[in-house]
N, C-alpha and C positions, 0 to 999 in steps of 0.2 A: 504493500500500500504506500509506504514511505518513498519507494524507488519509482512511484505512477505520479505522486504527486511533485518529487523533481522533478521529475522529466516532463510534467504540464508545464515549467516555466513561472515567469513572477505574478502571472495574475491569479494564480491560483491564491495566492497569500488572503488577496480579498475573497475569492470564493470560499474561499474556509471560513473567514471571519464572518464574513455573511452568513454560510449556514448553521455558524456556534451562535448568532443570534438569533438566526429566524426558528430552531429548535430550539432555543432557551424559552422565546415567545407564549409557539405552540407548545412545550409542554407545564408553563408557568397557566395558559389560558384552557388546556385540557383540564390540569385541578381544578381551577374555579366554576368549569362548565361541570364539573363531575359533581357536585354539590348545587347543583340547579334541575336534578332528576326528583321529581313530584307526581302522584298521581293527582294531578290539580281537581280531577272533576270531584273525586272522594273525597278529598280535601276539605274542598268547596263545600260539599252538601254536610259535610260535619259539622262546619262552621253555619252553616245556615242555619241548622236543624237546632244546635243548641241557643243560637239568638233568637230563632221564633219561640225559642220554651223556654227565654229568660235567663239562659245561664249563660251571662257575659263573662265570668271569669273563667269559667272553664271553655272557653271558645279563645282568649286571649292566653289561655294555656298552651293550649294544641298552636297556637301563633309563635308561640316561644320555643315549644322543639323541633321548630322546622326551622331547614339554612336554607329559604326557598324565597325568592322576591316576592313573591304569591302573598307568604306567611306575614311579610314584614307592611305589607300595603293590607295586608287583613287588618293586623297588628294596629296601624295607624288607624286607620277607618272607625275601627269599633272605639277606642282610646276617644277618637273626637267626632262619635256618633252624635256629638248634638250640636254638631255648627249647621246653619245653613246647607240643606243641599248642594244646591250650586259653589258652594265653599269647598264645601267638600269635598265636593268632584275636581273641583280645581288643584287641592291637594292631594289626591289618592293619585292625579293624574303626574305632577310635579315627582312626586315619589317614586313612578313610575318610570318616570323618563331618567330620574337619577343612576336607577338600576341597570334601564337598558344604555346608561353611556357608563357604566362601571363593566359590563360585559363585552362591549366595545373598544374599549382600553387595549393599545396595543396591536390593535388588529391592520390600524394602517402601517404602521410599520412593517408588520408579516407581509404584507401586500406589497409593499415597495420593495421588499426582498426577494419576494416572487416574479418581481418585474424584472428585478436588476441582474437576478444571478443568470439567466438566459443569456442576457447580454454580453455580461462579461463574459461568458462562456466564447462567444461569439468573438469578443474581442479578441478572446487567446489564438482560436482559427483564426485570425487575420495575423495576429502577429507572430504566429509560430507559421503560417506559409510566409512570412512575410523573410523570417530567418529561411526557411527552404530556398526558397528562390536569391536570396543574395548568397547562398550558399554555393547554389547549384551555379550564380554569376562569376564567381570564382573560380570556382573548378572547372568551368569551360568545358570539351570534350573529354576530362577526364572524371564529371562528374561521379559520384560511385551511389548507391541507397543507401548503405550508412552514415554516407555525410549529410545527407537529405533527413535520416531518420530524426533527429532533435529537435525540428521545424515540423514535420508531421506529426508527433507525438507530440507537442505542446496545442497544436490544431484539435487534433480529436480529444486528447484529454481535456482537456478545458470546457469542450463544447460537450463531452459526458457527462462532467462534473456539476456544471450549469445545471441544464436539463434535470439526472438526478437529485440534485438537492432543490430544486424550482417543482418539481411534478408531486411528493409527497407533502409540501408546506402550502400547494395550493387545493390539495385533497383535505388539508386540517383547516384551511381558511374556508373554504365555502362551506363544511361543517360547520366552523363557527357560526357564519350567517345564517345557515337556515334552521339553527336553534336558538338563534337571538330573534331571530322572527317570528318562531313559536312563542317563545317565553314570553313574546311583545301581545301577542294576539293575546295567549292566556292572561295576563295581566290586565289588558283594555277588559276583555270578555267579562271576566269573573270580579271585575273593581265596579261593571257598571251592575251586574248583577247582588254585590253587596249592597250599593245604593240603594237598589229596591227593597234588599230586605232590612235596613235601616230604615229607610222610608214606612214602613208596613208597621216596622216594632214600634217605631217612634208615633206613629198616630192610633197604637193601641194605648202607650203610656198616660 
């Protein structure tokens, strides 16, 4: 592995450093997503069912053993189930939005890693034919393939190395988005559907 990554030449230096951060990223944002697994809908109807029968503290109980944005936008709601509706939508929503830009964190940089490391890859094929060919202008008719080989090998390695570390960090990055999308729906869904049941308890009180 040590004697591939010589012989890729100096740009590999940044595609290493690139993928020691674009996998620091993804797996600093795999734990955080790994603690955003809920069955929201069960959740939901726990917390429902004990606020329509009055038992607030044990509804802001089950808010407390969850590490679930869900739990923590329950958690708030029912705490200041007596502002203003419209207040309080505007809050449960603010909360919401807080969580999905703390999910979000990070993730444009994975993405600029994703972009860049192709490139560079690309660069090293230019500059490793770049040595082949003033290689090959030298040597004249007595060109040989091993003089050639350290300009081709700095070409394809590079342009490997690219590639493999760009195609698995953008297989972790569009996972991130489309359960940052989930957890966004779940959250609008289930924050408007507490409203109602605040609304409901609160004009029985």
């Amino acid at each position: 592995m040590l004697n591939f990554i010589i012989k890729g030449g100096p740009v590999m230096i940044p595609i290493l450093l690139g993928s020691l951060v674009g996998f620091a990223i993804a797996i600093e944002r795999l734990l955080v997503f790994r603690n955003t697994r809920l069955d929201s809908f069960k959740f939901s109807e726990e917390i429902f069912k004990n606020l329509k029968a009055g038992h607030v503290k044990k509804a802001l109980d089950l808010c407390t053993h969850e590490h679930h944005p869900l739990s923590n936008i329950f958690k708030i709601g029912i705490e200041r189930r007596a502002l203003p509706p419209d207040r309080l939508e505007k809050v449960l929503e603010q909360v919401g939005n807080n969580h999905i830009y703390k999910l979000e964190k990070r993730l444009g940089g994975l993405l600029s890693i994703v972009s860049i490391e192709p490139l560079l890859g690309f660069l090293g094929t230019i500059t490793g034919l770049i040595r082949a060919f003033m290689t090959w202008e030298k040597a004249g008719a007595n060109v040989t393939v091993s003089s050639l080989a350290s300009g081709i090998y700095e070409a394809m390695i590079t342009t490997a190395a690219g590639l493999t570390i760009a195609i698995p960090l953008y297989i972790c990055y569009n996972y991130f988005i489309s359960r940052i999308k989930i957890i966004s729906n779940e959250l609008t869904n289930h924050s408007l559907q507490l409203l109602e049941v605040i609304a409901e308890t609160n004009s029985k009180a």
